[in-house]
ZAZADREN-818481 format. One record per residue: z, y, x of N, C-alpha, C in turn. Coordinates in steps of 0.1 Angstrom, whole numbers, padded with zeros to 4 digits, always signed. Last residue first. Layout:
! ZAZADREN-818481
ZYXZYXZYX...
! end
This chain:
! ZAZADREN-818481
+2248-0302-0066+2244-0293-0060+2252-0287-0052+2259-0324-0093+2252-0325-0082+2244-0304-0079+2296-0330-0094+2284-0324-0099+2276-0318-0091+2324-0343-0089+2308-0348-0092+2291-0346-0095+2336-0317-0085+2333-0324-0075+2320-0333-0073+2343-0315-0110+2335-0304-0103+2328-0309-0092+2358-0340-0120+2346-0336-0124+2337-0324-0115+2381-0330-0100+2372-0335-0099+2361-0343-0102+2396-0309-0116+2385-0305-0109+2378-0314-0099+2396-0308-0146+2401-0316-0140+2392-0314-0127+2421-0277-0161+2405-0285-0157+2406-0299-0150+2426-0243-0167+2426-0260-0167+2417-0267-0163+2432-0218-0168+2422-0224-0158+2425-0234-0158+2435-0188-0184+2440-0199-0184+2427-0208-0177+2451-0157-0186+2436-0164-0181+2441-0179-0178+2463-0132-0208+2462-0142-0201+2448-0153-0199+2468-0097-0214+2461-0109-0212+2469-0116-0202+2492-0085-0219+2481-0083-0228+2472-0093-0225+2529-0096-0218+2513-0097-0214+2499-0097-0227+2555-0100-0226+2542-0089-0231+2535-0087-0222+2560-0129-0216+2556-0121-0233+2554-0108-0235+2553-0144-0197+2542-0136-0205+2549-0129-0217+2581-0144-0186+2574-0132-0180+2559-0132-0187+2586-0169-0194+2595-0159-0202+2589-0140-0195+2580-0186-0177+2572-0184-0190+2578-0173-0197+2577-0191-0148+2588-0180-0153+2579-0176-0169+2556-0198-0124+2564-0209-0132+2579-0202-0144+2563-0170-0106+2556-0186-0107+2569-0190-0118+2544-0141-0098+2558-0150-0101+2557-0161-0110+2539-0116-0074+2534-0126-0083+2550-0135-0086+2528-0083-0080+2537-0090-0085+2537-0105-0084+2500-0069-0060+2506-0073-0071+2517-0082-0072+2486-0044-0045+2491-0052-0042+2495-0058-0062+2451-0035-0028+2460-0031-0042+2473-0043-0039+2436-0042-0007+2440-0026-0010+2448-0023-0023+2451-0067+0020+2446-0060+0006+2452-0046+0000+2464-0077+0039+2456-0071+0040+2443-0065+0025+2488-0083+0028+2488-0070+0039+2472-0066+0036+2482-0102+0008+2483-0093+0004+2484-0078+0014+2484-0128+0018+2472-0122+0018+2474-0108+0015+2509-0139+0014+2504-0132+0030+2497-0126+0029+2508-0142-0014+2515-0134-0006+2512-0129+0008+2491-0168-0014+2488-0152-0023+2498-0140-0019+2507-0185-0001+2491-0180+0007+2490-0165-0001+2529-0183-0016+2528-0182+0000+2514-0175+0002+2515-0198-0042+2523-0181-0040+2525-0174-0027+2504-0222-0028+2495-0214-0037+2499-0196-0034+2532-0235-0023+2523-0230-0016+2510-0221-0017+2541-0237-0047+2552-0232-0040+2538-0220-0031+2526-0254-0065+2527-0240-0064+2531-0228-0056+2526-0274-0045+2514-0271-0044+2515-0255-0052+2554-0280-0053+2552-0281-0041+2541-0268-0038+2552-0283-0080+2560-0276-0077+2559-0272-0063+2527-0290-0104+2533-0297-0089+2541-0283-0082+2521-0276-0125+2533-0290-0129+2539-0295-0116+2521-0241-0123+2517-0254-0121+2527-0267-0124+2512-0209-0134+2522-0219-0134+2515-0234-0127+2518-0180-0118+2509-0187-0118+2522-0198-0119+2513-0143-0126+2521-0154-0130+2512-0167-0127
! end
């Protein structure tokens, strides 16, 4: 499940994590922006941020 507020940049996000998948040994489900698909989820991983603070940081 991957949510985002830019609809565009999710669109594309699920693309790329889709093609990728031939060449991977497990496959998975993915499905965007559909909150009504965590509720029975045992985990969730949440990745906020502003990433470019990451960007500022020296190394």
């Amino acid at each position: 499940m991957l949510i985002d507020s830019n609809p565009e940049k999710l669109d594309s996000e699920v693309l790329d994590l889709i093609e990728a998948q031939p060449n991977l040994k497990h496959h998975a489900n993915i499905i965007s922006n559909d909150w009504d698909a965590l509720d029975d989820a045992d985990v969730i991983i949440s990745a906020l941020g502003n990433i470019g603070l990451q960007k500022m940081q020296p190394g």
